[in-house]
Structure formats: C-alpha cells, structure tokens
N, C-alpha and C positions, 0 to 999 in steps of 0.2 A: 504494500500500500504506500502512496508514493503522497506527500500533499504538505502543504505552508501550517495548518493549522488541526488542532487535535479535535476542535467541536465542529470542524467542516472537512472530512475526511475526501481526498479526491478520487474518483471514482473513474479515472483514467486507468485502463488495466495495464498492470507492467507485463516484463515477458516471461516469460515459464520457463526455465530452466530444464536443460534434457540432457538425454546422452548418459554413457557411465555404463558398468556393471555390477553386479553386488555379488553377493555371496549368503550360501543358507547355511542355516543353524543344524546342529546334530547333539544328540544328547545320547548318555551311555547306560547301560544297568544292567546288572550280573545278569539278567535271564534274556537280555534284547539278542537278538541275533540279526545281524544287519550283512550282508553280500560280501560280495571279495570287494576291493581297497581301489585304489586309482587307476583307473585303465592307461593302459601304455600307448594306447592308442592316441594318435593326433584326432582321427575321422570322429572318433569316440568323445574325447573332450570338447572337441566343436560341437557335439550335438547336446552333451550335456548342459556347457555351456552355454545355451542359447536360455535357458531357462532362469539362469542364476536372477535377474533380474525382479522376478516375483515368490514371495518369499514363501518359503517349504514350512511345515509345521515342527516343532520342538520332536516332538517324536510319531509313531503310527503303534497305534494300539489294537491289534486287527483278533477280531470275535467272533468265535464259532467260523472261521476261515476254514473250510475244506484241506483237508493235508495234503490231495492235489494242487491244489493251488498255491501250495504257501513256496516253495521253489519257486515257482514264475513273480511271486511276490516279491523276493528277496533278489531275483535279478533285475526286477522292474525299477527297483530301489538303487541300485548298484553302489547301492552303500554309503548313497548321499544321505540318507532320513534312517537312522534305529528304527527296528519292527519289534514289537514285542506279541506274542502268539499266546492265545487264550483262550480258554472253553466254559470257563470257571463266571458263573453270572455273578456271584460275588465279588472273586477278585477284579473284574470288570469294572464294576460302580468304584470299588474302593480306589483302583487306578484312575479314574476318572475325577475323582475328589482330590489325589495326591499330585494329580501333576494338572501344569498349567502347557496350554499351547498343543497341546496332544490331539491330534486327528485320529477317529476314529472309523475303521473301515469294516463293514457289517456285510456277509455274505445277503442278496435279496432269497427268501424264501421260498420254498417249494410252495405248489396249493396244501398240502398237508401238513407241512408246518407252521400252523397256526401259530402255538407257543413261543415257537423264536420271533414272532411278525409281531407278538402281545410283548414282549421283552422289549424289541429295537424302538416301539412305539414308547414305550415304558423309558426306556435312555432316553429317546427324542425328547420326551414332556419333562423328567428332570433336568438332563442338561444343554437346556434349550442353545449356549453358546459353543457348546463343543462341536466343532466342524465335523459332518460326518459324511461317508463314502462310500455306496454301495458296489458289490462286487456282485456282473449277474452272470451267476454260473452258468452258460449256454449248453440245455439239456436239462436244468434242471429248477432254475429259476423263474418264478409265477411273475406273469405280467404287470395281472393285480395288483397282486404285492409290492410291486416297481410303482404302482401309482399310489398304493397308500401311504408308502414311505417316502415319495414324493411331496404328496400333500404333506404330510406332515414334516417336513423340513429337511430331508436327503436333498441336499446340495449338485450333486454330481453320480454319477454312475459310468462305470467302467464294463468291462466285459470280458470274460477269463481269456479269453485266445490273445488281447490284447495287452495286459496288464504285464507280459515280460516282455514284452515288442518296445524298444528304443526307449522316447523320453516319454510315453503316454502314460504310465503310470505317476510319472514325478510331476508332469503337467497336471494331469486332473487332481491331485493331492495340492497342488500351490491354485487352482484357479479355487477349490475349496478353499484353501486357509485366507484368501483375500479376502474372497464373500466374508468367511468367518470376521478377520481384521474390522471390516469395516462395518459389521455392524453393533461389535463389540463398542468400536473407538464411537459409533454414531449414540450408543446407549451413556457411553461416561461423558461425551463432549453435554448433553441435556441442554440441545438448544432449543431456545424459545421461537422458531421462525414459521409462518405459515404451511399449509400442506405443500405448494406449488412449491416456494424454496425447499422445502424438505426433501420432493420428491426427488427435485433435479441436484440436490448437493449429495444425499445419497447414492445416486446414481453415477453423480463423479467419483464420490471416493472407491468405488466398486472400481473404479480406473487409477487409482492415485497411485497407485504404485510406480509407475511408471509417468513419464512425461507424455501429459496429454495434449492434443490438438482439435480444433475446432472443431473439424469434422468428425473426428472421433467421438466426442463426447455428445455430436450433432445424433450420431448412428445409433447412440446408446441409446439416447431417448427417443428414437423412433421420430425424427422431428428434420425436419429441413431445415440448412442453417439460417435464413435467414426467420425462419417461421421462430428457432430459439429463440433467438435473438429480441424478436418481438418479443417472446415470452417473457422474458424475463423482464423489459420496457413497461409490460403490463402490467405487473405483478410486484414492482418496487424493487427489483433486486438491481445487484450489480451486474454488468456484461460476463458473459458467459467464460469470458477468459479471465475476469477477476475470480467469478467462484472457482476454477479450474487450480485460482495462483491459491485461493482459499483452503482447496481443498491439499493441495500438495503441501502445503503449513496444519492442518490439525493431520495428516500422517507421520510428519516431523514430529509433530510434538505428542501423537500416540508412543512412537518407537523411543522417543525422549523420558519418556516414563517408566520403560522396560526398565527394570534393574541390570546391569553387566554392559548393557548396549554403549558402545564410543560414540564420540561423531562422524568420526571417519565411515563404521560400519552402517549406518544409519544412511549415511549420503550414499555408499555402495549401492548398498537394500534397493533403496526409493529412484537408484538409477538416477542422481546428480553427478555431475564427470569429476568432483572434488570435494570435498570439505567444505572449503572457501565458499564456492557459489551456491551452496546450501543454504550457510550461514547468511549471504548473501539476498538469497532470496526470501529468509527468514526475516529482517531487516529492513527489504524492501515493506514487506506486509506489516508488520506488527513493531517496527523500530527495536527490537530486542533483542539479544544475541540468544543460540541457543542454549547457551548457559544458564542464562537469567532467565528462561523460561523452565528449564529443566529447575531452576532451584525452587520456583514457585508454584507449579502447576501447572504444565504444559498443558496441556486439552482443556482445563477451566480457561487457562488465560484466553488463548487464540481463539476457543469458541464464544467467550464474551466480546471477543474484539471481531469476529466476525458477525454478531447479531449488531451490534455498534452501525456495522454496516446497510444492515436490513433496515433496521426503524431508527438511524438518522443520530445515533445519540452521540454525546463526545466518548471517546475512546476511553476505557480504564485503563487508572495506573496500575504500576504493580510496585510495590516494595524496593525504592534504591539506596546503594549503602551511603553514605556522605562522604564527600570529602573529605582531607583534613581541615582544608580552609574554611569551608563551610559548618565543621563539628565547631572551628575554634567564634564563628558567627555567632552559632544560635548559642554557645555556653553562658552561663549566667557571669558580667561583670563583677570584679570587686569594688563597693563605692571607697572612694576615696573618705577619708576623715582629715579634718582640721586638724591640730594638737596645738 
C-alpha cells in the first residue's frame, strides 16, 4: 500500500512481486516410513522440482490404506513428505490431535463398507481443518461414496494406478494443503468484510501461494477481466491487483506465525525471488517490516489493515519501540530549586 497519509490510504495498486522457488517441509517419527532418498536423476529433480513452489503438508497420515497400495504410496512420495501407515481408528484420532499440519489420506469405500464411510465422515465432522485425501481404489471403490465424502469436505481425490506415477501424488497432497492453508489463515485472519469481498479475497488466497496475475485470479472466479474489475468498483473494494498485493501479505504473515519458519524460507514457500522483495512488498502494503509484524501478530495486524481498506478507516498502529532520543523527550524533568 503505497500513499502520503494514514487516514486516506491510496488505492493505486502496486506490483506483485513473482518468481522464486521454495522448498517443502518433512517431518520424522520412529514408525513413519517414507521412500528411498534423492534421486540421482537430473530428469527426476526437474520434475520434482517443478512443485517445490506450493507447499506439501508437515507429514501424510494414511488410514485403513490397502497394503497394495501403500508401495505405490511411498514411491509416489519419493521421500519428499513422511507417511505414516494405520489401521488403528484410535491411534488415528489420537495422531490427529498430536500433530499439526498432517494431511490425511483415507482409502474411498466399497458399497459395503459402510463402517469405514460412518468413520471418515466421523474424522471429517471432528477435524473439520485437517486436509484430507481420498484414495479410489479402481475395482473396488463406491462412486457414492466419492460423493458423500465429497460433500462433506474430501478436498481432492487420486486414483491407485496413479498415485506412484511421477509428481501426481505430491501435487494433489500440496493442491490439498493450500485449500487447507487458506482456509485455516481465512478462519484466524476474522475479517469483518462483506460477502462479495469475502468471496473474491478467498478465492485469491486459494492462489496466494504463488505470484498471481490478472487473469488468473480473473479465471478463478469465473468472471471476465474487465467484468472483475467492475466488480469490485461496485462493491467498495480495492482493484483487483490490490487485493491480489493483499492477499500475498496475510500469506506472509500466516507463515510468519509458524513457529521455526525464517524469512528467507517463507519468501522461498510463497515463491518471492528473495528475502529482500518480500520484505519489500510487505512495506509496500502495511509500512512494516516482517519483523515487526511477526512480533505483534501477523494475521491480526494485516487483516485489520486490510479491512482499513474496505470501509475507508485510518490505518492501525501497532506497538513501536522508542528511541533513545525520544525515551530521553517524554522522561519526567528534574525542577530546578532556588537555594
């Protein structure tokens, strides 16, 4: 956000920051059993690579998984994401309460297994944020079933012949953990903005990961650019490449919150070509470095400073430290005495 004055914010969109690659997260535990190790292959890391950009989940917690399938599992992974392998409807829940960031991948059921379809429903309604992943056994898995764990929040779906084939496994596990991302970061940000802003700022960050562009974000909402565009003219908001700068700022400042998370890895992640122009574009929007956000509350602050923008208000501060010059201002004088 770029502008002379904090009670009259300008609403000239800057530019969006792109380019980069990132890097995903892996996590370890005595019973995870994850693929063989770095392929030697050049052909191999270029295709991995091409994914690094959108971010893989903390580990894959895979349930009632076919012991066919779990080889094609574990090559599908190539040893980029831990798998941990489970039968046990208890230790299931329990794993699911002990760990944070854990995608959850659930064979789709036969017509006759009810029981498992009354379970996965049962996960879905407790742990409404946990990304989860259906695997459909072809030959064995109920159509049905694929729609009612549809409806009820299965993200994504794979298909066994495919799930050790290249990076199809690691792609639908990260296009899951984004969806998840963002509507995790959309629940803590609790902004106050109309349904129209809400639909279409959601909708952005389902992209934020990456450096987004007009058209893209035009495609997303089913909308012709210049039809956005209006959209948003009608509706009080900012042009559609402010909420775009918007939305790449509360991703910033979800991953800011992460415990362990650097900056450097953070610009990776979110696909910024440095540190620098992160911080940069952080700055631009919210005048604050990521520091100063990370020490106060990233996702309160920038989603208060992004509704600032909706309904026109001056911008909140945030907490700065003083000076010395300034500490030695406000300190109380000694009065001088006569004698």
């Amino acid at each position: 956000m770029t502008g002379r004055s904090r009670s009259e914010p300008d609403r000239t969109p800057p530019a969006v920051s792109g380019g980069g690659a990132g890097a995903s997260s892996t996590s370890a535990s005595s019973s995870v059993t994850s693929g063989s190790g770095t392929s030697s292959s050049k052909s191999a890391a270029a295709i991995t690579g091409l994914r690094l950009r959108t971010p893989a989940p903390a580990g894959i917690l895979a349930y009632q998984i076919p012991a066919s399938c779990q080889a094609d599992v574990r090559a599908g992974l190539a040893g980029k994401v831990a798998v941990e392998f489970t039968s046990s409807w208890r230790e299931c829940q329990e794993r699911l309460l002990d760990r944070a960031g854990v995608t959850l991948l659930v064979p789709i059921p036969s017509a006759r297994e009810t029981d498992l379809l009354e379970q996965l429903v049962s996960i879905r309604e407790r742990f409404p944020h946990v990304a989860m992943v259906g695997l459909f056994v072809e030959g064995v898995s109920d159509l049905s079933a694929t729609a009612k764990l549809g409806a009820r929040g299965v993200s994504d779906v794979i298909t066994s012949s495919r799930i050790g084939a290249g990076h199809a496994l690691l792609d639908t596990l990260s296009h899951s953990e984004t969806e998840g991302v963002a509507t995790r970061l959309w629940r803590l940000a609790h902004l106050d903005v109309n349904d129209e802003c809400a639909t279409l700022l959601r909708t952005t960050l389902r992209l934020a990961h990456q450096p987004v562009t007009l058209p893209q974000l035009a495609r997303a909402a089913r909308m012709h650019e210049r039809t956005l565009r209006k959209y948003c003219e009608q509706y009080g908001m900012p042009s559609p490449q402010h909420i775009i700068g918007w939305a790449r700022c509360l991703m910033v400042a979800y991953y800011l919150e992460e415990e362990g998370r650097t900056i450097q890895s953070i610009a990776g992640l979110l696909a910024f070509p440095s540190p620098a122009l992160m911080a940069n574009h952080i700055r631009r929007y919210t005048r604050q470095t990521p520091r100063d956000l990370r020490a106060y509350g990233a996702v309160r602050i920038v989603g208060r400073m992004f509704e600032a923008q909706i309904i026109k208000t001056a911008i909140p501060e945030i907490p700065r430290a003083a000076t010395v010059g300034e500490a030695r201002e406000a300190a109380p004088r000694p009065k001088l005495r006569l004698i």
